[in-house]
C-alpha positions in Angstrom: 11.1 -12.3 33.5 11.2 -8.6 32.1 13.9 -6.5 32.5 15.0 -5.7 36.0 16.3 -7.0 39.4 14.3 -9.9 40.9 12.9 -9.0 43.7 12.0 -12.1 46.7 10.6 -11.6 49.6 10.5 -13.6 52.6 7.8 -13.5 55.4 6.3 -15.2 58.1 5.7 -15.6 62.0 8.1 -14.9 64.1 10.6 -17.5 65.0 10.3 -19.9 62.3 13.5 -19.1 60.1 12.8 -16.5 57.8 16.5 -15.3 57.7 17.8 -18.8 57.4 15.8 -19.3 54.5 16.3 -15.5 52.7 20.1 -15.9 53.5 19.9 -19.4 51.9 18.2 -18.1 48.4 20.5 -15.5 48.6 23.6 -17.8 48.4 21.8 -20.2 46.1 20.9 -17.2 43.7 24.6 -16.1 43.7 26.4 -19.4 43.3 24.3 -19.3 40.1 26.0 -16.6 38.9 23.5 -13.5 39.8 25.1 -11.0 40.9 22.6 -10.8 44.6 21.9 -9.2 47.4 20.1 -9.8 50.7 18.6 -7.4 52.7 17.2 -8.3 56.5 14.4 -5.4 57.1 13.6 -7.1 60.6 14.7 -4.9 63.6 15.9 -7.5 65.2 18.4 -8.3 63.3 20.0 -12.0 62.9 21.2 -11.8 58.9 24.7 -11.4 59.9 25.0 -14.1 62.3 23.7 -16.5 59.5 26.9 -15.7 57.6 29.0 -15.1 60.7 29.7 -11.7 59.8 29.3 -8.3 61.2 27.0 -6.4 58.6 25.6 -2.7 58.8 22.8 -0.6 56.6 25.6 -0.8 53.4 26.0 -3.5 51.6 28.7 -5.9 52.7 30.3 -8.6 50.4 30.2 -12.0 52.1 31.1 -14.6 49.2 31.4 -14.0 45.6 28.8 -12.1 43.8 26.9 -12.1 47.0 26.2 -9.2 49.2 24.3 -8.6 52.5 22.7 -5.6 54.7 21.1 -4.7 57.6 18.3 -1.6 57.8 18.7 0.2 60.0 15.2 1.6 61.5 16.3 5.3 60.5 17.0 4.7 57.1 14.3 6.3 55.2 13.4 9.2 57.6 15.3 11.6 56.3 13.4 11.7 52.6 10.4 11.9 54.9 11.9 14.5 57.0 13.3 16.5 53.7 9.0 16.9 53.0 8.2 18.4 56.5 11.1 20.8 55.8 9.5 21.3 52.5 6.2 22.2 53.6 7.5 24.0 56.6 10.3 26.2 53.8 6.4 26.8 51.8 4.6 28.2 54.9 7.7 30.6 55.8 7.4 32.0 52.2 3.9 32.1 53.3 4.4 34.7 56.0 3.8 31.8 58.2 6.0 32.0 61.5 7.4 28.3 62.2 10.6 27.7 64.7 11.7 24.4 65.7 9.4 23.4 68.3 6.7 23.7 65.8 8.9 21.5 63.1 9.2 18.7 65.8 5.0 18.6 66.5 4.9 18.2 62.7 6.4 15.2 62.8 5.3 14.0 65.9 1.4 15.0 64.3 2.0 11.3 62.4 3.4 12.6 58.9 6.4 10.5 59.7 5.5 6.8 59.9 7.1 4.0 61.8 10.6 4.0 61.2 11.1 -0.1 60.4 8.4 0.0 57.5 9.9 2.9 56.1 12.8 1.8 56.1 12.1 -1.1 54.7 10.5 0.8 51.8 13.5 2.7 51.3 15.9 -0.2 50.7 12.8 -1.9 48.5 13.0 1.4 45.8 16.6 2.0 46.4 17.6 -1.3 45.3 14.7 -2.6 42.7 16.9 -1.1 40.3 20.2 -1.2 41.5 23.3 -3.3 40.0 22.0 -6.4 41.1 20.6 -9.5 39.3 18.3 -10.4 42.3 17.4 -9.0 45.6 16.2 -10.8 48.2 14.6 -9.0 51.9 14.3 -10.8 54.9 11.3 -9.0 56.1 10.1 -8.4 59.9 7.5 -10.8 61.3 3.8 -11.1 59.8 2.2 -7.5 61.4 5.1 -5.3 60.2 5.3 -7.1 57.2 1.2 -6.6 56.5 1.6 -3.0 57.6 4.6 -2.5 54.7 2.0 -3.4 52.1 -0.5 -1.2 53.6 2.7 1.8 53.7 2.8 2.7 49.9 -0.9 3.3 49.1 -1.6 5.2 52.7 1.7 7.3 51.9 1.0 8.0 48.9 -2.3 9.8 50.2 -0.8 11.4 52.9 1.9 12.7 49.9 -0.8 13.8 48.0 -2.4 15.8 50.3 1.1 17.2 51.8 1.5 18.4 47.8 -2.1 19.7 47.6 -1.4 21.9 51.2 2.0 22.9 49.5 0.6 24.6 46.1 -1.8 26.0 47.8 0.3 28.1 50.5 2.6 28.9 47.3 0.1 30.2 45.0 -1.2 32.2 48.2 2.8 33.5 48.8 2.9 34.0 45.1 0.1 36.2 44.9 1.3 38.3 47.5 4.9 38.7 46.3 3.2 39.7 43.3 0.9 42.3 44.3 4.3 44.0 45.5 6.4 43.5 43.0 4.5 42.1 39.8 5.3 39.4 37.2 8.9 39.5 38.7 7.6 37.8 41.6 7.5 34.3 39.6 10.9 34.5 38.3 13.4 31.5 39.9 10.4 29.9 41.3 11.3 26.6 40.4 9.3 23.1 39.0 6.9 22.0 41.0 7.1 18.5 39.5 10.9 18.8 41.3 10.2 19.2 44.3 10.7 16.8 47.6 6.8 15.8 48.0 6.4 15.0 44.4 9.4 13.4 44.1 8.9 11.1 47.1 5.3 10.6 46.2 6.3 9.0 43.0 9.2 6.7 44.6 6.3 5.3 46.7 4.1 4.8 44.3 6.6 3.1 42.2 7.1 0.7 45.5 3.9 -0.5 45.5 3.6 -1.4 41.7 6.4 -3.2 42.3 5.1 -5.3 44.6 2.4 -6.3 42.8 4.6 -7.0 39.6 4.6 -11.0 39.4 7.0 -10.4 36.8 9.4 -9.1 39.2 8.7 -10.4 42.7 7.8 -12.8 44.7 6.9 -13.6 48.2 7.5 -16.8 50.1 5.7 -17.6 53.5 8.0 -19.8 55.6 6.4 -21.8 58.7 6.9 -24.3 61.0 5.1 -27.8 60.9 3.2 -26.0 64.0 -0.1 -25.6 64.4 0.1 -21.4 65.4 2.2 -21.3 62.5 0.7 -23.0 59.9 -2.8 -20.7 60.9 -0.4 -17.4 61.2 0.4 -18.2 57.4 -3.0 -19.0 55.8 -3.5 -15.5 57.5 -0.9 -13.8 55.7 -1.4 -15.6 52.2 -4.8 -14.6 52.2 -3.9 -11.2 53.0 -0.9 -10.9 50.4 -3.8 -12.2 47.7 -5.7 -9.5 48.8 -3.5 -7.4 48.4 -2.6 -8.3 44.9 1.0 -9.2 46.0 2.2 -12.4 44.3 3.2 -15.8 46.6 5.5 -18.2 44.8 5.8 -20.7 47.3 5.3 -21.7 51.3 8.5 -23.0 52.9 8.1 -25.7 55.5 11.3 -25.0 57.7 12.5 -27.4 60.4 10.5 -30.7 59.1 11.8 -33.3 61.6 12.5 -36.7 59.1 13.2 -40.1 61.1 16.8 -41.1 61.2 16.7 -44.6 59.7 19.2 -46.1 62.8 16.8 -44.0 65.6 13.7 -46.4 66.6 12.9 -44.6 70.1 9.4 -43.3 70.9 10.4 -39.2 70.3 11.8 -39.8 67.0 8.8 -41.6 65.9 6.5 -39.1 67.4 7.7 -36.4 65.9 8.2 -37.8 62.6 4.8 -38.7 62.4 3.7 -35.5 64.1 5.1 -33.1 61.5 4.6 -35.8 58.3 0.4 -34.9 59.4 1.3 -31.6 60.2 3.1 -31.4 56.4 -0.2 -33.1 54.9 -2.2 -30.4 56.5 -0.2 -27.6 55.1 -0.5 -29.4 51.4 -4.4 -29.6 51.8 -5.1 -25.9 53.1 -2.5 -24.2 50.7 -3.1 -24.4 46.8 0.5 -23.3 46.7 4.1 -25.1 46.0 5.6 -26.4 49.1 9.0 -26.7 49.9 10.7 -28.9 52.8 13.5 -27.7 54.4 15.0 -30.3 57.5 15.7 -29.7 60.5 19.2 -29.2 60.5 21.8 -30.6 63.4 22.9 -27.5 65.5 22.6 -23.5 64.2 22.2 -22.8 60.6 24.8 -20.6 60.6 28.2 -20.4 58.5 27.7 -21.2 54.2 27.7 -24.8 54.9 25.1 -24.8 57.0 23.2 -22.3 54.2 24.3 -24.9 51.5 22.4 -27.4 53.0 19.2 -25.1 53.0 19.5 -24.0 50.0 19.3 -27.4 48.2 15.8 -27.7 49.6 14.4 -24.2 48.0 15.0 -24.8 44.5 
């Protein structure tokens, strides 16, 4: 492992205990003495609950060395919004007449894009580097999560051209301040490499090598021993390996095992129904698997996350 906060991810279908799981690592990680954090990017939100705690966007401490959050879907805009401004401050200085109506069909043009991704982006470069040992995201189901690792490399061309549009208007704006008033006209006029577009272009960029960093991250695909789930995740692996993003391991969540004083006809249905369904998933994956029980009642409260964890490691 190279220097830096480990970053795991956790993804899958909808449904099939993706926060369970993330909260689970998370508590794991820090009873091991990394100082962690846990991060639900899923707008509907369930991170808290698992710990039976109230959470919001900041992180919250929730046990020793341990530390939780919950995006909110707004978190993010505002870098995004500070580059429209940008570009908007560069037209003005342009002689180009923009009120507020004409700000608010910039954004709604597409510049701005989907507020949960974003966000989720956000918390990803704020906190790759941050005063923690490990950082792990529970992310939204499989389409925002596929559309997250699609966000860095379209941003960063939709950046790209943003900054291309902005030299241009200000060499045109410099050229005319100049013709009135000369060489002065370039005094105070400030680093392009400083400025909002460039600056956020970067940050996204950086996102998206981190992702692909096996030295630093990890994702795990958790499923169900269901049929829609197991397909849902050779799905996303493939696409993850497409995407050059490194899996570490699928999660089998909510095996049913066969109490050993329970001989009636469900138990021994659905025993054998999720051992076949297990043996499926072990010969269509080339991938670690681990098992994680179904647990009686909620998996909610650190006892209940105890009991996970020991299955992930």
């Amino acid at each position: 492992m190279t220097d830096g906060t480990d970053i795991v991810l956790y993804g899958g279908k909808g449904g099939v205990g993706k926060t369970t799981c993330a909260a689970a690592h998370a508590l794991a990680a820090s009873r091991a003495g990394e100082r962690t954090l846990v991060v639900s990017t899923d707008p509907a939100h369930s991170l808290g609950d698992s710990f039976g705690r109230s959470l919001t966007a900041e992180p919250t401490e929730v046990d020793d060395a341990l530390f939780a959050a919950e995006v909110d879907p707004e978190t993010g805009q505002d870098a995004f919004r500070n580059v429209v401004e940008a570009l908007v401050a560069e037209f003005r200085d342009a002689g180009l007449r923009l009120d507020e109506s004409d700000l608010e069909r910039l954004f709604e043009a597409g510049l701005i894009p989907g507020g949960d991704e974003v966000a989720a982006l956000e918390y990803i470069a704020r906190y790759a580097d941050a005063d923690y040992d490990t950082v792990v995201f529970d992310t939204a189901p499989t389409g925002h999560t596929l559309r997250l690792l699609d966000l860095p490399e379209v941003l960063a061309e939709t950046l790209g051209v943003a900054g291309d549009v902005q030299r241009r208007v200000r060499r045109t704006a410099r050229a005319a301040r100049s013709m009135v008033l000369g060489p002065a006209a370039y005094w105070g006029s400030g680093d392009d490499e400083s400025d909002a577009v460039v600056t956020l272009h970067d940050r996204v960029e950086a996102v998206g090598t981190l992702l692909r960093d096996p030295d630093r991250t990890r994702f795990r695909v958790v499923l169900t021993p269901e049929r829609m789930a197991i397909a849902e995740s050779e799905r996303l692996v493939a696409r993850l390996r497409e995407a050059d993003v490194p899996v570490d391991a699928l999660v089998v969540n909510r095996l049913f095992t066969n109490p050993v004083d329970c001989d009636c006809d469900r138990c021994r249905r659905d025993a054998t129904r999720h051992a076949e369904r297990l043996a499926a998933v072990r010969e269509r994956f080339d991938l670690p698997v681990r098992r994680v029980p179904e647990l009686d009642g909620e998996a909610q409260g650190l006892a209940a996350l105890e009991r996970v964890a020991a299955a992930l490691t």
